[in-house]
Residue frames as qw, qx, qy, qz and C-alpha x, y, z in Angstrom:
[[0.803, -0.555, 0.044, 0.212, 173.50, 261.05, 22.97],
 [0.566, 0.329, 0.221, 0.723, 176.65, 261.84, 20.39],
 [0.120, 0.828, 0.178, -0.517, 177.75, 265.08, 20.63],
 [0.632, 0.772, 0.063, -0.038, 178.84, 265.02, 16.96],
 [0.345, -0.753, 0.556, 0.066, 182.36, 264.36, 17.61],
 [0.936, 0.052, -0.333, 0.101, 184.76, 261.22, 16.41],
 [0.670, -0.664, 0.330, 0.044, 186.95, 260.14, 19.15],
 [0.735, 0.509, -0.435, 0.107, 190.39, 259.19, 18.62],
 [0.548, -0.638, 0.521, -0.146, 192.04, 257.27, 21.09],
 [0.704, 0.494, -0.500, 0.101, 194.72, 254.48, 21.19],
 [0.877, -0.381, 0.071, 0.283, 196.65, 251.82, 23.68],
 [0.275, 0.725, -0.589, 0.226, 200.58, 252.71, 23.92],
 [0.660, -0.563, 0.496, 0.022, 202.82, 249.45, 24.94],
 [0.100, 0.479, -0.839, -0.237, 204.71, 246.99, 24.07],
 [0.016, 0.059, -0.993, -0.100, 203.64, 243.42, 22.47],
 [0.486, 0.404, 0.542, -0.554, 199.67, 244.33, 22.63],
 [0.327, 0.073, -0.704, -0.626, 199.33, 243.25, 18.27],
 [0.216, -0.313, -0.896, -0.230, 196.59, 240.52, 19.63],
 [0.204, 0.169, 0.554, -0.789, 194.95, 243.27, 21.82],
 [0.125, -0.540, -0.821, -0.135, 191.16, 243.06, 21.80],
 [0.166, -0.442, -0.288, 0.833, 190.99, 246.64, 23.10],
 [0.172, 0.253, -0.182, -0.935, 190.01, 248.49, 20.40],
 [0.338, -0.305, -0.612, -0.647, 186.78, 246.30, 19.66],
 [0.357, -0.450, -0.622, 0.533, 186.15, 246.31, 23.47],
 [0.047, 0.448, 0.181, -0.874, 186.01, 250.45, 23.31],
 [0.195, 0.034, -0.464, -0.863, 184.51, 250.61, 19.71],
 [0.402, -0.312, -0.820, -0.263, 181.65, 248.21, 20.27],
 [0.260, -0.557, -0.565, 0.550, 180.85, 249.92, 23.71],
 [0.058, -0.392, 0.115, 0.911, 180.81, 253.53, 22.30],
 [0.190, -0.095, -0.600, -0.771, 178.78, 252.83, 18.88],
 [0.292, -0.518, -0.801, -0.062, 175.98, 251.51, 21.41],
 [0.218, -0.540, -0.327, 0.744, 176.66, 255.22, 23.21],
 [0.397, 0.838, 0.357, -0.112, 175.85, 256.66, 20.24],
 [0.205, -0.755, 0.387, 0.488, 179.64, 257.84, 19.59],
 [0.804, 0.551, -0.086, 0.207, 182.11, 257.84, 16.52],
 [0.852, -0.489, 0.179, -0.052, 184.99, 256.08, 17.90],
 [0.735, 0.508, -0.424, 0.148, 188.20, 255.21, 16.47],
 [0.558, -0.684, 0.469, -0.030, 190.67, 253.59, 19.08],
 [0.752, 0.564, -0.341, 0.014, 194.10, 252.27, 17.58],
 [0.835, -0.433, 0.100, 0.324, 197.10, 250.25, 19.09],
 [0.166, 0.897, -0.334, 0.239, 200.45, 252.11, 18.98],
 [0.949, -0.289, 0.076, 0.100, 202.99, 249.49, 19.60],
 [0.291, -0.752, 0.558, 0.194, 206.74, 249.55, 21.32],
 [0.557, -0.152, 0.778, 0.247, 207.56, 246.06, 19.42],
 [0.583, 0.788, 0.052, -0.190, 207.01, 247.77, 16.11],
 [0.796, 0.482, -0.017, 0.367, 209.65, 246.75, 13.27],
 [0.226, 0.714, -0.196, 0.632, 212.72, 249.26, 13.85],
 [0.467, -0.853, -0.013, -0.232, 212.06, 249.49, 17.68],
 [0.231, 0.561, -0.603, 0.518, 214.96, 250.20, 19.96],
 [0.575, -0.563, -0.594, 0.023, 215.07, 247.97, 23.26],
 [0.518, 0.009, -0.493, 0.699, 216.07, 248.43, 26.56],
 [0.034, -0.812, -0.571, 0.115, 214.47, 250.33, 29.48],
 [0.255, -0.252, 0.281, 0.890, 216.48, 253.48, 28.23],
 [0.113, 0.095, -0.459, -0.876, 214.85, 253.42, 24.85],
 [0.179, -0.293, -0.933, 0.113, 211.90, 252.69, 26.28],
 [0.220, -0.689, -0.372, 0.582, 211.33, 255.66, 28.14],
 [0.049, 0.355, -0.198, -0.912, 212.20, 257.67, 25.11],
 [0.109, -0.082, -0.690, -0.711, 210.07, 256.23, 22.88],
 [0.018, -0.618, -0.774, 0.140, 207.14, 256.17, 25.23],
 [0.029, 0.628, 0.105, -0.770, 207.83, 260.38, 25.24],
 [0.195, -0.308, 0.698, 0.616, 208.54, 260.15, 22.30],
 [0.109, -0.344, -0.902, -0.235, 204.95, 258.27, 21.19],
 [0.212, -0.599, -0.488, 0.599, 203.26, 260.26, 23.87],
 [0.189, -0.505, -0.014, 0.842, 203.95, 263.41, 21.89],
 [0.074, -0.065, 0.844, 0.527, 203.00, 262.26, 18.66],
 [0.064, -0.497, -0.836, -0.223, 199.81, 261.06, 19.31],
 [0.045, 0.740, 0.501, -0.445, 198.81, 264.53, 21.10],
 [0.007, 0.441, -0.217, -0.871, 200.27, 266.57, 18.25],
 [0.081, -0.122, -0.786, -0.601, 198.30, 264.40, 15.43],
 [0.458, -0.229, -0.248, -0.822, 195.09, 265.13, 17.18],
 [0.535, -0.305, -0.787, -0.034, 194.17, 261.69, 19.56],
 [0.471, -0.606, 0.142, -0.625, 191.92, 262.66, 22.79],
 [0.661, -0.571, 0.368, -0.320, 193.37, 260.12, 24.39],
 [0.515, 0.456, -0.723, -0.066, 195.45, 256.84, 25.35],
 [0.928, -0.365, 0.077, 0.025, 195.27, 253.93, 27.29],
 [0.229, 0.602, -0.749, 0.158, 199.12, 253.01, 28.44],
 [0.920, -0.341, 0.096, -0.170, 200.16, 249.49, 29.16],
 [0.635, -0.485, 0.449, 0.400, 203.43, 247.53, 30.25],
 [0.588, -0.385, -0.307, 0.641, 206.08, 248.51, 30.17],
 [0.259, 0.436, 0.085, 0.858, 204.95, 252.08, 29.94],
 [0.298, -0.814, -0.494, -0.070, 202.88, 253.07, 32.86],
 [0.563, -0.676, 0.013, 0.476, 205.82, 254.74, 34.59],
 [0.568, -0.011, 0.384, 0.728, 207.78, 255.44, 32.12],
 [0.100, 0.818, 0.349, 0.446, 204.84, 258.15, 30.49],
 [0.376, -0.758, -0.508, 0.162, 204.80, 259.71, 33.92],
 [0.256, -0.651, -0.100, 0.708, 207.39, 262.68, 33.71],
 [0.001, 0.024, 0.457, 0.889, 206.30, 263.93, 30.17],
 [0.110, -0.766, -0.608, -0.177, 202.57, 264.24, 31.34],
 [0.047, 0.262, -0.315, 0.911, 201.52, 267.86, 32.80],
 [0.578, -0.247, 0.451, -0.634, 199.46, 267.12, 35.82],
 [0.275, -0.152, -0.935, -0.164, 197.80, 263.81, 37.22],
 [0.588, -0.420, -0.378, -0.578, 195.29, 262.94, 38.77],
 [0.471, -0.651, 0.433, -0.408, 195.26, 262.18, 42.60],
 [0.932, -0.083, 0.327, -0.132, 195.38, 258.53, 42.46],
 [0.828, 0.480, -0.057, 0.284, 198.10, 258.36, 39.63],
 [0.110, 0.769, -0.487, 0.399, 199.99, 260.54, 41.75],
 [0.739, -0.423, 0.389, -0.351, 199.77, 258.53, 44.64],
 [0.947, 0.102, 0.204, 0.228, 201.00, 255.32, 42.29],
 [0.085, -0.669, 0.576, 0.462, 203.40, 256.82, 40.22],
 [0.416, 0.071, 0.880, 0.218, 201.66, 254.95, 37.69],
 [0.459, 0.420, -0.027, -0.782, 199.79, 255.91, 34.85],
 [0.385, 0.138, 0.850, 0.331, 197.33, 253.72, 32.58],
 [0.253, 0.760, 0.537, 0.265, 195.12, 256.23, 30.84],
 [0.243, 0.006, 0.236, 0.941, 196.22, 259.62, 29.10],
 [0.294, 0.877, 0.379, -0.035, 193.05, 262.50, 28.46],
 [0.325, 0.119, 0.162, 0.924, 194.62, 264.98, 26.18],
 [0.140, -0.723, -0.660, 0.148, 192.92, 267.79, 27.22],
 [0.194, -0.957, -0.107, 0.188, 192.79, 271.51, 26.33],
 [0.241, 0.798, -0.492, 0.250, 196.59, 270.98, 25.16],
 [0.294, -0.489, 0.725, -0.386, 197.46, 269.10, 28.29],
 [0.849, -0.074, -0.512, -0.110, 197.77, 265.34, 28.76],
 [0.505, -0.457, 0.418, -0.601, 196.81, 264.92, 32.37],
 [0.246, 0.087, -0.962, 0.081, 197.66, 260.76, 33.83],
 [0.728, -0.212, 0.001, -0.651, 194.92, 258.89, 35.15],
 [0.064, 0.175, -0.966, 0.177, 195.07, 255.12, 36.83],
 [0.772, -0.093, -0.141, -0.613, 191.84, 253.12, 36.09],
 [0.649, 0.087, -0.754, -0.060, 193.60, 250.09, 36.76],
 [0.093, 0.055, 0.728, -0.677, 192.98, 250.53, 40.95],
 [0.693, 0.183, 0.326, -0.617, 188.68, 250.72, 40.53],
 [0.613, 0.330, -0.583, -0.419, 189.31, 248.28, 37.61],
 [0.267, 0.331, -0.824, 0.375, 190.95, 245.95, 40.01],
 [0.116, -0.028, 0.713, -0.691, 188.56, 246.33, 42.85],
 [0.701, 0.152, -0.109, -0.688, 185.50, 245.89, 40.54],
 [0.749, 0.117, -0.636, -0.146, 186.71, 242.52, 39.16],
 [0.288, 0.069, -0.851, 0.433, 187.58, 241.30, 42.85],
 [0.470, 0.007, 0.444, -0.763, 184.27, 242.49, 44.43],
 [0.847, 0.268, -0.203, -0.411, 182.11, 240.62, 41.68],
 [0.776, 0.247, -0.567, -0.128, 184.43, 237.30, 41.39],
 [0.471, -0.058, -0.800, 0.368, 186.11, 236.52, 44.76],
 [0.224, -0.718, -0.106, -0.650, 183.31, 238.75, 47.03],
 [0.653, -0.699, 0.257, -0.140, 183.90, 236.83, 50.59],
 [0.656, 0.677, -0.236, 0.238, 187.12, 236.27, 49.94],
 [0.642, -0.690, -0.175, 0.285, 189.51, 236.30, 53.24],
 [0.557, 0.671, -0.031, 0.489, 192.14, 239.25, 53.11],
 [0.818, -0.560, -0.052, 0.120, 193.79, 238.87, 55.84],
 [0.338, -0.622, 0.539, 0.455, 197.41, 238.46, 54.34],
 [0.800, 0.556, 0.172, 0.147, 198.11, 238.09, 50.55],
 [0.632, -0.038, 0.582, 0.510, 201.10, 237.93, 48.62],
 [0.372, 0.873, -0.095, -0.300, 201.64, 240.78, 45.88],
 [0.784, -0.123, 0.383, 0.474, 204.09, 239.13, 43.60],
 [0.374, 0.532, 0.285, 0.704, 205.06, 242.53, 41.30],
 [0.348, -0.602, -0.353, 0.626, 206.13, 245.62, 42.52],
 [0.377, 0.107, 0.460, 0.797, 205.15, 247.72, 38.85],
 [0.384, -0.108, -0.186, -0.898, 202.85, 250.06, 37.85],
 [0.733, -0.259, -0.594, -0.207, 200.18, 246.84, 37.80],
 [0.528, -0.166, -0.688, 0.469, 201.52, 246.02, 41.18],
 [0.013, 0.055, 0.084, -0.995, 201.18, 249.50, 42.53],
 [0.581, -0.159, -0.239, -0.761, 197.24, 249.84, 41.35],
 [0.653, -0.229, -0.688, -0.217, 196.69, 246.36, 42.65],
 [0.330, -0.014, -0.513, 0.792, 198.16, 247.33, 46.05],
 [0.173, -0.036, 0.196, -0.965, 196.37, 250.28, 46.63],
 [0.586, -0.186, -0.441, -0.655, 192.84, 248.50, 45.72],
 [0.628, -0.217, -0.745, 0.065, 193.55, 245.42, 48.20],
 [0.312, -0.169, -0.467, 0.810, 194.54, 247.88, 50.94],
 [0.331, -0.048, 0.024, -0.942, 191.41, 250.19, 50.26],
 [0.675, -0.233, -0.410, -0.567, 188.89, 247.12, 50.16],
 [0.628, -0.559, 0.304, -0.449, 190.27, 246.49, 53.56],
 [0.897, 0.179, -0.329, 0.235, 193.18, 243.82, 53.42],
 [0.830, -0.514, 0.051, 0.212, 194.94, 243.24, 56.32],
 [0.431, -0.658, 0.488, 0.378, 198.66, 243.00, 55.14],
 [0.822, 0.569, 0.019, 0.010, 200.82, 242.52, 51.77],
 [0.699, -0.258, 0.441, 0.500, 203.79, 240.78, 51.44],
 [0.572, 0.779, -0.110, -0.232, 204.98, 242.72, 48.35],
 [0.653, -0.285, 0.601, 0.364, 207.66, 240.80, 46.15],
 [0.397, 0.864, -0.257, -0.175, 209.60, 242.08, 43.14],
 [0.860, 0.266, 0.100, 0.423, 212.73, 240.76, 41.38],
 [0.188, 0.503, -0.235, 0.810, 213.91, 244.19, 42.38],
 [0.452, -0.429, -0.580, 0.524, 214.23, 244.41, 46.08],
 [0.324, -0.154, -0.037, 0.932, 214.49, 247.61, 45.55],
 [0.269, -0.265, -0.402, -0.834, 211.53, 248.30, 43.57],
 [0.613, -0.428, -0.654, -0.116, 209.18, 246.20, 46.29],
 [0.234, -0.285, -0.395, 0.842, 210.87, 248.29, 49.18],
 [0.067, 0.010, 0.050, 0.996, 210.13, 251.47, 47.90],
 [0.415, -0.379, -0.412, -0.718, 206.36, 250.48, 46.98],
 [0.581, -0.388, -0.580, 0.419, 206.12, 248.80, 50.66],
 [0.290, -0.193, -0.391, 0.852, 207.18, 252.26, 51.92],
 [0.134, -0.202, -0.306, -0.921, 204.83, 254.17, 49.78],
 [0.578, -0.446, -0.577, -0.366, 201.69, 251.92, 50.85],
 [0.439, -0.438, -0.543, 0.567, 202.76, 252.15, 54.85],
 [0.086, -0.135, -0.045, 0.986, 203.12, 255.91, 54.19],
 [0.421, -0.136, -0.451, -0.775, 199.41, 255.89, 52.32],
 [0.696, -0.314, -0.564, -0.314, 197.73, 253.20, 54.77],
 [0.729, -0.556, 0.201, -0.344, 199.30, 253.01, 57.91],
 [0.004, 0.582, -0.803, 0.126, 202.25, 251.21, 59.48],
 [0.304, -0.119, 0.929, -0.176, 202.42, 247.45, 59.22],
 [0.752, 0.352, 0.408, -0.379, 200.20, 247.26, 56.36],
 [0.803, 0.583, -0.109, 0.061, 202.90, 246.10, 53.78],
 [0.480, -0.668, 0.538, 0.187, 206.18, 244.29, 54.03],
 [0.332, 0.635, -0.666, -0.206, 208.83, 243.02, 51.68],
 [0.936, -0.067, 0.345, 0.010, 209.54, 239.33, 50.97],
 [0.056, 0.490, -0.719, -0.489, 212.49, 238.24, 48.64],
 [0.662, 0.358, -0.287, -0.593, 211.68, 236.46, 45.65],
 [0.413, 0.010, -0.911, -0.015, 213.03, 233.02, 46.25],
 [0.045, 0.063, -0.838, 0.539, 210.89, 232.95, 49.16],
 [0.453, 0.103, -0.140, -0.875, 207.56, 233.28, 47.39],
 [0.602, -0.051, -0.791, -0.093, 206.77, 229.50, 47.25],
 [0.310, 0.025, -0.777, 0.548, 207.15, 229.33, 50.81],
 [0.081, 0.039, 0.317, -0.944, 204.91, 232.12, 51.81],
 [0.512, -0.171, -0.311, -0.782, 201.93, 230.70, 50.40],
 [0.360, -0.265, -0.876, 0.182, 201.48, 228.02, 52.90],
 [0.257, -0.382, -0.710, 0.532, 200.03, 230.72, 55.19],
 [0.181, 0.257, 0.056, -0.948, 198.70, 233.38, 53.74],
 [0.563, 0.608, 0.382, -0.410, 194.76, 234.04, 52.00],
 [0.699, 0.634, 0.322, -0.080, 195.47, 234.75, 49.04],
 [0.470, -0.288, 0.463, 0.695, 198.12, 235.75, 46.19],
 [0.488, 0.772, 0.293, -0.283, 198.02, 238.13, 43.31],
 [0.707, 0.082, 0.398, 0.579, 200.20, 237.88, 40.28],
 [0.208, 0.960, 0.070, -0.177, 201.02, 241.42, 38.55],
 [0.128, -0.653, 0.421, 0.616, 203.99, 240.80, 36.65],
 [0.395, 0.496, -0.474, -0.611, 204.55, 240.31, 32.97],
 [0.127, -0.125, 0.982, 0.061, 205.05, 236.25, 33.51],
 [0.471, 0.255, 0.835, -0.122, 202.35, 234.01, 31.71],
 [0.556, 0.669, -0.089, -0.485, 201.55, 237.04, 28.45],
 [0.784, 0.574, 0.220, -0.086, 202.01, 235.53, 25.55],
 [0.392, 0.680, -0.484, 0.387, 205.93, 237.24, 24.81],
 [0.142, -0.514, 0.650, -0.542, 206.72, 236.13, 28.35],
 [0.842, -0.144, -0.408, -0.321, 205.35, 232.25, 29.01],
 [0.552, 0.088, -0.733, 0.387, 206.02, 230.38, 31.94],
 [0.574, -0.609, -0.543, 0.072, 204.82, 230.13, 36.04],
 [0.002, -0.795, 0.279, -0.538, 205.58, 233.11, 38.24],
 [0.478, -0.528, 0.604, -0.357, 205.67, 230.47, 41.29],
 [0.137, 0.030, -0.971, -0.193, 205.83, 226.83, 41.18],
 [0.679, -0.229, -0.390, -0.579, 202.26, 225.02, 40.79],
 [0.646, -0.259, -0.701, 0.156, 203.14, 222.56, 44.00],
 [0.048, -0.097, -0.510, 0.853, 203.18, 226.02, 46.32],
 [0.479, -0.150, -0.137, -0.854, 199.41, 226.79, 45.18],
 [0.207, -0.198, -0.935, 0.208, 196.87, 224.61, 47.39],
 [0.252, -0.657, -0.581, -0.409, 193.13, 224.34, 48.15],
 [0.307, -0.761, -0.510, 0.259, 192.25, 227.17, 50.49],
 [0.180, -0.400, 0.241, 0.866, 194.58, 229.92, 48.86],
 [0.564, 0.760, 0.320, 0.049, 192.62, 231.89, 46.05],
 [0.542, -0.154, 0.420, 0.712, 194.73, 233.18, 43.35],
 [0.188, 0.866, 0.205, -0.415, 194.28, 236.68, 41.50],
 [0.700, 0.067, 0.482, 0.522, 195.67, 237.19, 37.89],
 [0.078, -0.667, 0.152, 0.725, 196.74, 240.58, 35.93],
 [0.082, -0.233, 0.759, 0.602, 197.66, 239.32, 33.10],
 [0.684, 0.459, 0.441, -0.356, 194.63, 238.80, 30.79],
 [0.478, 0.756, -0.365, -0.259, 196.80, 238.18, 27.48],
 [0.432, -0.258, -0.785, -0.362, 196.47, 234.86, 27.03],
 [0.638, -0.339, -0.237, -0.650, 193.20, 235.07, 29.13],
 [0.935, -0.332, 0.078, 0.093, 194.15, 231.40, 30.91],
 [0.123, 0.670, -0.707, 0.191, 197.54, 232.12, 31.67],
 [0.428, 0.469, -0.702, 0.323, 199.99, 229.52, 33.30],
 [0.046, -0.040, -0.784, 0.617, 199.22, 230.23, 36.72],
 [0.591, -0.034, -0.117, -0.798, 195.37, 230.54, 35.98],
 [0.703, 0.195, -0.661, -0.177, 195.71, 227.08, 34.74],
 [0.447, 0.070, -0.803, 0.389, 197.62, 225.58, 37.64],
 [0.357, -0.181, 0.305, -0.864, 195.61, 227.44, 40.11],
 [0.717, 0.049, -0.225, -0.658, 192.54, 225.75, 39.08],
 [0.849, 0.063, -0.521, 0.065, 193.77, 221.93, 38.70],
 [0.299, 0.153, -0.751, 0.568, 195.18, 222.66, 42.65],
 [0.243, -0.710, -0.657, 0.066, 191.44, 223.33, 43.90],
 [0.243, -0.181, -0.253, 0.919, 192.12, 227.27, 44.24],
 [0.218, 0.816, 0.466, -0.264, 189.41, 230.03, 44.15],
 [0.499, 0.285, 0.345, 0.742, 190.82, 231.82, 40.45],
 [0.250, 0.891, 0.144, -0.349, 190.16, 235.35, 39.44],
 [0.640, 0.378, 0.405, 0.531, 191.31, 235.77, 35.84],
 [0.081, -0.343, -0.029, 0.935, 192.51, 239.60, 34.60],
 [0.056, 0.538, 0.805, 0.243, 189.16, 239.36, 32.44],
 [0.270, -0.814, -0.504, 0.099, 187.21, 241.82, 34.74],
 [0.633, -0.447, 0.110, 0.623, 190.17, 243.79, 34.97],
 [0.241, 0.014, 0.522, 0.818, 190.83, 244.64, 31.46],
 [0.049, -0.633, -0.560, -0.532, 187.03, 245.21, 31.40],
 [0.099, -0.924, -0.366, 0.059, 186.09, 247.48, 34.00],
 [0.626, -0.186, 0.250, 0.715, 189.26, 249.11, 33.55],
 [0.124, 0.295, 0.697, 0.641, 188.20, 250.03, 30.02],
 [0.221, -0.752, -0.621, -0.026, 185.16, 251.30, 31.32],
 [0.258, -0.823, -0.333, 0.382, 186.23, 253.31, 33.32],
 [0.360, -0.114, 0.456, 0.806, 188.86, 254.93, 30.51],
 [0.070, 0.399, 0.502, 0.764, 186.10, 255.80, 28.27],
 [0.102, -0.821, -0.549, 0.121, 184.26, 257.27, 30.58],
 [0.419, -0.732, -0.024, 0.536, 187.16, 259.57, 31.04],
 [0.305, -0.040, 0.478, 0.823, 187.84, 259.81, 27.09],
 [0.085, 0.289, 0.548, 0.781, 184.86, 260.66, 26.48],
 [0.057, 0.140, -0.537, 0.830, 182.48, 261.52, 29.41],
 [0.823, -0.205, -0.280, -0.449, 179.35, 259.18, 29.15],
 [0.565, -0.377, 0.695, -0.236, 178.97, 256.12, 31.58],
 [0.516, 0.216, -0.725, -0.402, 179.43, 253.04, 29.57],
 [0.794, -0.215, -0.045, -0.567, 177.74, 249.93, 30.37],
 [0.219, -0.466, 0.855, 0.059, 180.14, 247.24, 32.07],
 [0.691, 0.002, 0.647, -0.323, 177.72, 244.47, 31.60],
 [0.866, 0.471, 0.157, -0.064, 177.46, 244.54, 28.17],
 [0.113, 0.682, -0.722, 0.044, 181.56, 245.44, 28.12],
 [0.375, -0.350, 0.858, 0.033, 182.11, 242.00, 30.01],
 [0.820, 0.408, 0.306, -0.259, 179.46, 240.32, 27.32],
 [0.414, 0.799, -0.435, 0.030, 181.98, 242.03, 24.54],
 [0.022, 0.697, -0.704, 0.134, 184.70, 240.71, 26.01],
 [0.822, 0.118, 0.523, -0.191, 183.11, 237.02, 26.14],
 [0.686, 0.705, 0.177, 0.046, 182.03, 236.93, 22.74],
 [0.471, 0.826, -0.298, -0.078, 185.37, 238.16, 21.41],
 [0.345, -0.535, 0.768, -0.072, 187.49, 235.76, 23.55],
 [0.657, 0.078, 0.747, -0.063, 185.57, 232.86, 22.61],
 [0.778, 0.515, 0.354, -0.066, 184.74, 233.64, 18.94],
 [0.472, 0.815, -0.326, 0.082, 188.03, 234.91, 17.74],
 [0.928, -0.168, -0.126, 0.309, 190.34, 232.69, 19.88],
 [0.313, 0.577, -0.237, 0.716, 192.49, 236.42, 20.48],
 [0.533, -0.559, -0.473, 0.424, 193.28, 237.59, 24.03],
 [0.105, -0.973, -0.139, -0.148, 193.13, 241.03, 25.43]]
């Protein structure tokens, strides 16, 4: 099955030191019969520079690096999906379409964007919430994450999304993008104080910003707006039971953890580093087993 290759590949973000990624892809690959090597290439290294300024350079900046030393590929996660996106040459339809990139193929010379995190998305919500009502939901992030989650709820046939951002601005623009890609009146804007409010009436909520990782602790809404008949959809999979995972639960909601996420995600990445079909089932097994016996979070 090997064609006699070793892969090199590698996450680019910020704050991913407890990632679980690289025994997620290695342990999936050595059962493909590959030689694997998948490293973490991190923005919150010693020395780093902040701000989203030096952000953007040092994703190009990282970006360039890893295709001159030889890596066939990269997974990219916050806060770089966007930020890769004008030092790639070419994407892929669907990354164009976000303006989001979460998976680099270096290819030929060329490092060409990809966005697994939209089928990644729509796997882990078919399999965990499957009759689900999606009617109206709540998008609370308006980022790269946001963006991929969008586009999945609105392709598996959701009704409307309230999209809300801490940047009006940034929740417009992806509002316009998704009316302009689906069809008027399938996405409007909410301001952010008014996110509490909005869950009295809507199906469901999905959480896609940084709030509840592990560098970034605390509730993206209060826990007295979540109530039994609202299910609740979580990005974050770093800690694993986030915040609002937590509160979800103890209010009688239907949960979806970013678990499924991070794994078919993944999946679908190495297919694209490496062009076998990996096996999700035993990916979400992996991704059991390493949650529970090493107490680390993807």
């Amino acid at each position: 099955m090997s064609d006699g290759r070793t892969y090199l590949v590698g996450l680019l973000g910020a704050g991913i030191g407890p990632s679980l990624s690289p025994a997620l892809h290695e342990r999936e690959a050595e059962r493909l019969g590959l030689r694997y090597v998948y490293r973490l290439i991190d923005l919150d290294a010693p020395g780093a520079a902040g701000g989203q300024g030096a952000v953007e350079e040092r994703s190009a900046q990282l970006l360039g690096a890893a295709r001159d030393v030889g890596f066939d590929g990269l997974n990219v996660t916050h806060p770089c999906k966007q930020a890769v996106v004008p030092h790639l040459d070419a994407l892929a339809p669907q990354a164009e379409a976000l303006g989001a990139v979460n998976t680099v193929v270096f290819d030929g010379g060329r490092a060409v964007g990809h966005n697994t995190d939209v089928t990644g998305f729509a796997a882990s919500f078919a399999r965990g919430l499957p009759d689900a009502p999606v009617g109206e939901v709540v998008l609370l992030g308006a980022g790269g994450a946001g963006a991929a989650v969008a586009h999945a709820l609105l392709g598996l046939g959701a009704g409307r999304l309230i999209v809300v951002d801490a940047e009006p601005e940034r929740a417009a623009g992806l509002a316009a993008a998704l009316r302009g890609h689906f069809g008027t009146g399938r996405a409007r804007t909410a301001e952010l104080r008014s996110a509490a409010a909005l869950l009295a009436d809507v199906d469901g909520l999905v959480h896609a910003t940084p709030t509840g990782m592990a560098a970034h602790p605390g509730l993206p809404v209060p826990a007295s707006a979540l109530r039994p008949g609202l299910w609740v959809a979580e990005v974050v999979y770093r800690p694993l039971e986030t915040a609002l995972v937590g509160a979800a639960r103890a209010a009688g909601c239907r949960v979806l953890d970013g678990g499924g996420m991070a794994v078919f995600q993944a999946a679908d990445a190495l297919r694209l580093f490496t062009g076998l079909q990996p096996e999700t089932g035993r990916m979400l097994a992996d991704f059991a087993s390493l949650t529970e016996s090493s107490g680390a979070r993807l």
